[in-house]
C-alpha positions in Angstrom: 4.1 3.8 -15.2 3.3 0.7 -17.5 4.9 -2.5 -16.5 4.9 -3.9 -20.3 4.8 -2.3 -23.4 5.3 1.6 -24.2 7.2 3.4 -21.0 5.3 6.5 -22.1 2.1 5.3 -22.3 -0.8 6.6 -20.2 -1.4 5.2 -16.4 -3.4 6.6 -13.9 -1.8 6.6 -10.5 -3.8 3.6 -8.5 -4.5 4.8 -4.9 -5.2 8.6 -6.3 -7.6 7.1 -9.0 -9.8 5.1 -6.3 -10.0 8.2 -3.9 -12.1 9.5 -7.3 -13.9 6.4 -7.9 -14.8 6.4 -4.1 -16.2 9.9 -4.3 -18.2 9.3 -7.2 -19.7 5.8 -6.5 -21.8 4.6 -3.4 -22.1 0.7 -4.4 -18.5 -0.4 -6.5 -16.2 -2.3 -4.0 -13.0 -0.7 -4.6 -9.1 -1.9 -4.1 -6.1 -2.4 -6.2 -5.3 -6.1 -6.8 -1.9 -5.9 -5.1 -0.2 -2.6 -3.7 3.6 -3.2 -3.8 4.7 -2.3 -0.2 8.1 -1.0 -1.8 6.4 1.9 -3.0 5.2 3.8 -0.3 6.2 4.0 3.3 3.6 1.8 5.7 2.4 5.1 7.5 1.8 6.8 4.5 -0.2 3.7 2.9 -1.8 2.9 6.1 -3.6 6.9 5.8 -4.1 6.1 2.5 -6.0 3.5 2.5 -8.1 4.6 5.7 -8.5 8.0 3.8 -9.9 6.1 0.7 -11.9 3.4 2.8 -14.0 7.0 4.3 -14.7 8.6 1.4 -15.7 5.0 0.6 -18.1 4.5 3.2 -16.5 1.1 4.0 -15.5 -0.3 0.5 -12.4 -0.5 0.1 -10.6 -4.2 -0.6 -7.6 -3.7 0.8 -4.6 -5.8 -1.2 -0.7 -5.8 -0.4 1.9 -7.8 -1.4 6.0 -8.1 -0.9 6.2 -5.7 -3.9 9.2 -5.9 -6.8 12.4 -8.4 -5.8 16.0 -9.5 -7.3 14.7 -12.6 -9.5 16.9 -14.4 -12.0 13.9 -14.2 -14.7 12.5 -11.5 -16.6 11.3 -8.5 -14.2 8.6 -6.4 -15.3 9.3 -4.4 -12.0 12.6 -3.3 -12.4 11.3 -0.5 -14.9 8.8 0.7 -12.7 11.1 0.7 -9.7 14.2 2.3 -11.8 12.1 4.8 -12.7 10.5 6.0 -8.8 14.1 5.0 -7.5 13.1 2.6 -5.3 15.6 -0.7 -5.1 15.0 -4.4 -5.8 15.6 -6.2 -3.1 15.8 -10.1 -2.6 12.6 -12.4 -2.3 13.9 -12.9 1.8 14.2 -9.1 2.0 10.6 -8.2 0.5 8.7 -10.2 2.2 10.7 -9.7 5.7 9.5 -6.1 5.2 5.8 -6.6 4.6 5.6 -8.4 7.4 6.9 -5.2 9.3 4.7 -3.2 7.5 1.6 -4.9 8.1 2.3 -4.8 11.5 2.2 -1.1 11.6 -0.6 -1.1 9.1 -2.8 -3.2 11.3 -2.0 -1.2 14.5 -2.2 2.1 13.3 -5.7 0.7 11.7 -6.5 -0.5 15.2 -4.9 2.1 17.9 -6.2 5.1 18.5 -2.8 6.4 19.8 0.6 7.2 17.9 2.6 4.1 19.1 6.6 3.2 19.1 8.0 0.7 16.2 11.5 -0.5 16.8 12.8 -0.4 13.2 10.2 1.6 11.4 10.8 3.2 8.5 9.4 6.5 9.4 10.8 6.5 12.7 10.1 4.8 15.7 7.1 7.3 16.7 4.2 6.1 14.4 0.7 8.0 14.1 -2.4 6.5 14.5 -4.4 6.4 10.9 -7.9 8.4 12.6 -10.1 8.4 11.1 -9.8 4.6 10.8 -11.3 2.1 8.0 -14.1 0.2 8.5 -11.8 -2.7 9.4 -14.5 -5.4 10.0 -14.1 -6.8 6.2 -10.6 -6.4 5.8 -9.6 -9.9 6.3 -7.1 -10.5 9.0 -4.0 -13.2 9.1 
């Protein structure tokens, strides 16, 4: 869904749109600037991503960020998230939860084994991603 201008006007779906690109190029370094981690569970990106970083053959650029919040301002967000039925939550919230979630990003990225995560969102049994990315240029924080 655009962010500005026309609510029916035409966007592509980001992560389904690189898994084309990736099939169809063998030199384009590929990512979306940001992925809001509101949208999607942190399992379900997590295979995403390792699913697009295969087909890929290593290059994906993988970006993600506290996703839509409660500001005062103007929100360009609250459209897109009214419309998938996702909640805003505050600043404090968001980024409290991307923490979480690259925490079970990186160890489903890195374990080889389904693992236990007090407080995740899909449980507290989380798979492993396998196959995983090339994880030696996704930089690390």
């Amino acid at each position: 869904m655009p962010l500005r201008g026309d609510v029916n006007g035409a966007a592509l779906e980001a992560w389904t749109l690189l898994a084309a690109l990736a099939a169809q190029t063998s030199r384009l370094r590929l990512g979306v600037m940001v992925t809001s981690n509101r949208l999607r569970s942190p399992t379900l990106l997590a295979k995403m991503a390792a699913t697009v970083d295969t087909i890929a053959g290593g290059r994906l650029d993988f970006g993600i960020g506290a996703g839509g919040s409660r500001i005062g301002a103007e929100n360009p967000a609250v459209r897109e998230f009214e419309a998938y039925g996702v909640p805003l939550v505050s600043p404090g919230v968001a980024v409290r939860d991307l923490a979480e979630s690259l925490a079970i990003i990186r160890r489903m990225w890195t374990e080889d084994e389904p693992f236990d995560f007090e407080g995740s969102p899909s449980g507290s049994r989380v798979p492993s991603a396998s196959p995983s990315p090339n994880i030696s240029h996704i930089r690390r924080s």
